[in-house]
C-alpha positions in Angstrom: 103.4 146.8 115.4 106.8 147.2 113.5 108.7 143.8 112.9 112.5 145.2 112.5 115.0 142.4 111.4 118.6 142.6 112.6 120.9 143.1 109.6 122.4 139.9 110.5 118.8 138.0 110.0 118.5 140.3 107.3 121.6 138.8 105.4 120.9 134.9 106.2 117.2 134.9 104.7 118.3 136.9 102.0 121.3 134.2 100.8 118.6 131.5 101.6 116.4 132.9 99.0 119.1 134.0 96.8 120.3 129.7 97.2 116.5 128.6 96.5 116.4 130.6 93.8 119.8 129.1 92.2 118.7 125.6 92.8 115.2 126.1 91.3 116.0 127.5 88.3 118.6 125.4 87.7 115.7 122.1 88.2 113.6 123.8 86.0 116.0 124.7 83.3 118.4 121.6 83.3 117.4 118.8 85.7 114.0 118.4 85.0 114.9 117.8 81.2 117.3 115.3 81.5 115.5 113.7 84.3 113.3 112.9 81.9 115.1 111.9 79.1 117.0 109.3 81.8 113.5 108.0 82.7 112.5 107.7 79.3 115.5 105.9 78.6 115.3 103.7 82.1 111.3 102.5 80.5 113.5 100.6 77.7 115.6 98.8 79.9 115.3 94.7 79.3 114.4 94.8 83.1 111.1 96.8 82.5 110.0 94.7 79.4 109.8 91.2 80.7 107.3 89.7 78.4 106.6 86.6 80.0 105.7 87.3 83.6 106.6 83.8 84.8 110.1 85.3 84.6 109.8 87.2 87.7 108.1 84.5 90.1 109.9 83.7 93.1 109.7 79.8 94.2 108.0 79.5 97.7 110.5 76.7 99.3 107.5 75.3 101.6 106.3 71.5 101.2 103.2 70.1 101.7 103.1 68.1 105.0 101.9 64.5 104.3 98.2 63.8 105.3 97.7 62.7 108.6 96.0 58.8 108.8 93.7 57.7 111.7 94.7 55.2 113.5 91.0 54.1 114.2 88.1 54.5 112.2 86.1 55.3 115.1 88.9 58.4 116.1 87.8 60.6 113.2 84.1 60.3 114.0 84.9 60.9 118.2 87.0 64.2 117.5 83.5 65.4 115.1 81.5 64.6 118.2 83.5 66.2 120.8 84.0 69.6 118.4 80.5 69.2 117.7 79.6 69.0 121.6 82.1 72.1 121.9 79.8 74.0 119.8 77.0 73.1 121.4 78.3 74.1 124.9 80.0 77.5 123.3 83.1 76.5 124.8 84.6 76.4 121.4 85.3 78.2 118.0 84.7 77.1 114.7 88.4 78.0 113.6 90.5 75.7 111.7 93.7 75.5 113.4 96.1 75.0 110.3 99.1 73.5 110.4 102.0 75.1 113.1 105.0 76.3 111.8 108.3 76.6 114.3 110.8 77.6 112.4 111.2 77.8 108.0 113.0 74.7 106.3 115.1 77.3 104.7 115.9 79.3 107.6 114.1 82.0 106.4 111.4 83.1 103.6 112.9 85.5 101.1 111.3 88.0 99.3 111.0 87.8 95.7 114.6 89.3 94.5 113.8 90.5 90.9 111.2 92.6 92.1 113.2 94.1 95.7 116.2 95.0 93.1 113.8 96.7 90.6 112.0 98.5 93.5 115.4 99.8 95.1 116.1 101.2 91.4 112.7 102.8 91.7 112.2 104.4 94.9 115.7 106.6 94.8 113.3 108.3 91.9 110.4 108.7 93.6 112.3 110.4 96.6 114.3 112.7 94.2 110.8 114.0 92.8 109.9 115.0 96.2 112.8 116.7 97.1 112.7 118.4 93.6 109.4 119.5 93.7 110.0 120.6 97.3 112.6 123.0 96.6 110.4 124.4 92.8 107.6 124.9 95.3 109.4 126.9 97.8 110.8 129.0 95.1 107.8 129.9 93.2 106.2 130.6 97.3 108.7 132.8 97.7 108.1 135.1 94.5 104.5 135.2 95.3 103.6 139.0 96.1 101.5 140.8 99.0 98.2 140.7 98.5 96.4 143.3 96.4 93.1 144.4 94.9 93.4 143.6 91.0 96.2 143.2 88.9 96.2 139.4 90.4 96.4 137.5 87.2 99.8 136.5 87.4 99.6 135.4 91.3 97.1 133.0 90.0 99.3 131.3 87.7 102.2 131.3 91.2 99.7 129.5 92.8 98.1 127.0 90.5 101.5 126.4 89.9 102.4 125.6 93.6 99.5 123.6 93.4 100.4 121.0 90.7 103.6 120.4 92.4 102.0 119.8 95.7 100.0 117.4 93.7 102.9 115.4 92.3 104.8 115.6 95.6 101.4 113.7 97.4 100.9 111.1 94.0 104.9 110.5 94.3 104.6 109.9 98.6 101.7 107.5 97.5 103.9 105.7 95.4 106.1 105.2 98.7 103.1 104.0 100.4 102.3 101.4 97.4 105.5 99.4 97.4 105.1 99.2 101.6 101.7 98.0 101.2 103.2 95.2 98.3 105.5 93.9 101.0 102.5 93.5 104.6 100.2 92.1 101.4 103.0 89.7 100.9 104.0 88.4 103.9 100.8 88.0 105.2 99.9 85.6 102.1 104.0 83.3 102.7 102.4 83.5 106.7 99.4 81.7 105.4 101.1 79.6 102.7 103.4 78.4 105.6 100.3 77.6 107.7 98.1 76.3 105.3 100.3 74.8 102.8 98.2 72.2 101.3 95.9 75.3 99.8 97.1 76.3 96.4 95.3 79.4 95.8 97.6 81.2 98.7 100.5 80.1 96.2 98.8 81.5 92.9 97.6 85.0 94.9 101.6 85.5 95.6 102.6 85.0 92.0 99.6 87.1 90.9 100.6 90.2 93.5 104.4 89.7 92.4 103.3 90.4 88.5 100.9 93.6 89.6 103.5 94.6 91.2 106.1 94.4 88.6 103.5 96.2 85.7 102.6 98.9 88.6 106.1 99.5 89.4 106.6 100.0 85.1 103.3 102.7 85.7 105.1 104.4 88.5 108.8 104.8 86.2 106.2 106.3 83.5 104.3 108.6 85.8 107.2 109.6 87.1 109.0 110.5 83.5 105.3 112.4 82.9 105.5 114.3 85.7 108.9 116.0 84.6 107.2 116.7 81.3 104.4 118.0 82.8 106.1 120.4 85.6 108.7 121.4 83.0 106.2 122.2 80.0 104.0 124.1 82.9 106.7 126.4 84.2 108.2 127.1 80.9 105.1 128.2 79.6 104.4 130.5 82.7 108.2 131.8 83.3 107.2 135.3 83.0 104.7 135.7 85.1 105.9 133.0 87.7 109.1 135.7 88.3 107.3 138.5 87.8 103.5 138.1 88.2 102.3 141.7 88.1 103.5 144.4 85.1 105.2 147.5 86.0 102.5 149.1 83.4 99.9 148.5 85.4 101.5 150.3 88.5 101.9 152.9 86.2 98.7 153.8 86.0 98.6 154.6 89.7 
């Protein structure tokens, strides 16, 4: 079956190539450099190079509830005996019931704002990689050539090239998923801290997922900065037979 194109179609995929082609070489050859000179330069900043980690705790604003005192002697011992006959009967669960919370003494439980800002710095990064390596990947897709018997060197540098930056695009969405995962981690320890505040452990994990947080999110700013390197180093290495993956001296031959 013949596949004929209107001129009009013709025309538009022709200027979207010609535009993806513009764009890409341009990433490759300008923004991917500076990109990650300004990363390298963003992995000096005073904000990544906290040396004390205290620095970036948040203060959890919930107090301990004072004990509760029996009235009776006897009224501690009765409640043990009638949980204890609850068990017995199964018409109960061995659950400690914690302490109810209504409403937060502070209206409401804020997140810790060091890290938030340095993570809104962050993620505008990590999206701009994907979109990047989104448009490099579509370009080098598009230079690939129909498939032949031999000569098919080249193609396999197009397409273990396509396949690095369909790498970095999945490791930079899995950063994405990362800095979601810090903030369910972290509520769910403030919902427990709020209903079990007499424990002190909840209170240390929190400070102790705010400071992996803060060295993962340094990782992520450096993996990022590599990732330019590596993508720009790659390409420039391969230009030639990225644009033009099969000689004209071997179709001479034929």
């Amino acid at each position: 079956m013949n596949l004929i194109l209107r001129g009009e179609t013709v025309y538009q995929v022709d200027a979207f190539r010609q535009r993806i082609t513009g764009e890409a070489e341009n990433l490759v050859a300008s923004f991917f450099p500076n990109k990650l000179l300004e990363l390298d330069h963003f992995l000096k900043d005073p904000i990544l190079n906290i040396c004390e980690l205290k620095e970036i705790h948040s203060e959890i604003n919930l107090t301990v509830p004072d004990p509760i005192l029996l009235s009776n002697l006897h009224d501690g011992l009765e409640a043990q005996n009638a949980k204890k006959r609850k068990m017995e009967d199964g018409t109960g669960e061995d659950k400690m019931a914690g302490t109810k919370v209504f409403i937060m003494p502070s209206g409401m439980m804020k997140s810790n704002a060091k890290l938030v800002d340095l993570i809104e710095k962050v993620k505008p990064e990590i999206r701009t990689l994907i979109e990047k390596c989104n448009t490099v990947k579509m370009w080098v897709q598009l230079l690939i050539p129909r498939i032949e018997d031999g000569n098919n060197f080249g193609v396999s540098i197009q397409e273990e090239t396509v396949a690095e930056l369909r790498t970095v695009e999945g490791e930079a969405a899995s950063y994405l998923d990362q800095i979601s995962g810090y903030y369910i981690t972290r509520a769910k320890l403030v919902s427990k801290i709020a209903k079990y505040p007499h424990v002190e452990d909840y209170r240390r994990t929190v400070t102790e997922i705010d400071e992996k947080k803060y060295i993962s999110l340094k990782v992520i700013v450096s993996e990022l900065r590599n990732q330019y390197v590596t993508l720009h180093d790659m390409i420039l290495k391969n230009i030639d037979k990225i644009k033009k993956p099969r000689s004209s001296n071997a179709e001479a031959l034929y």
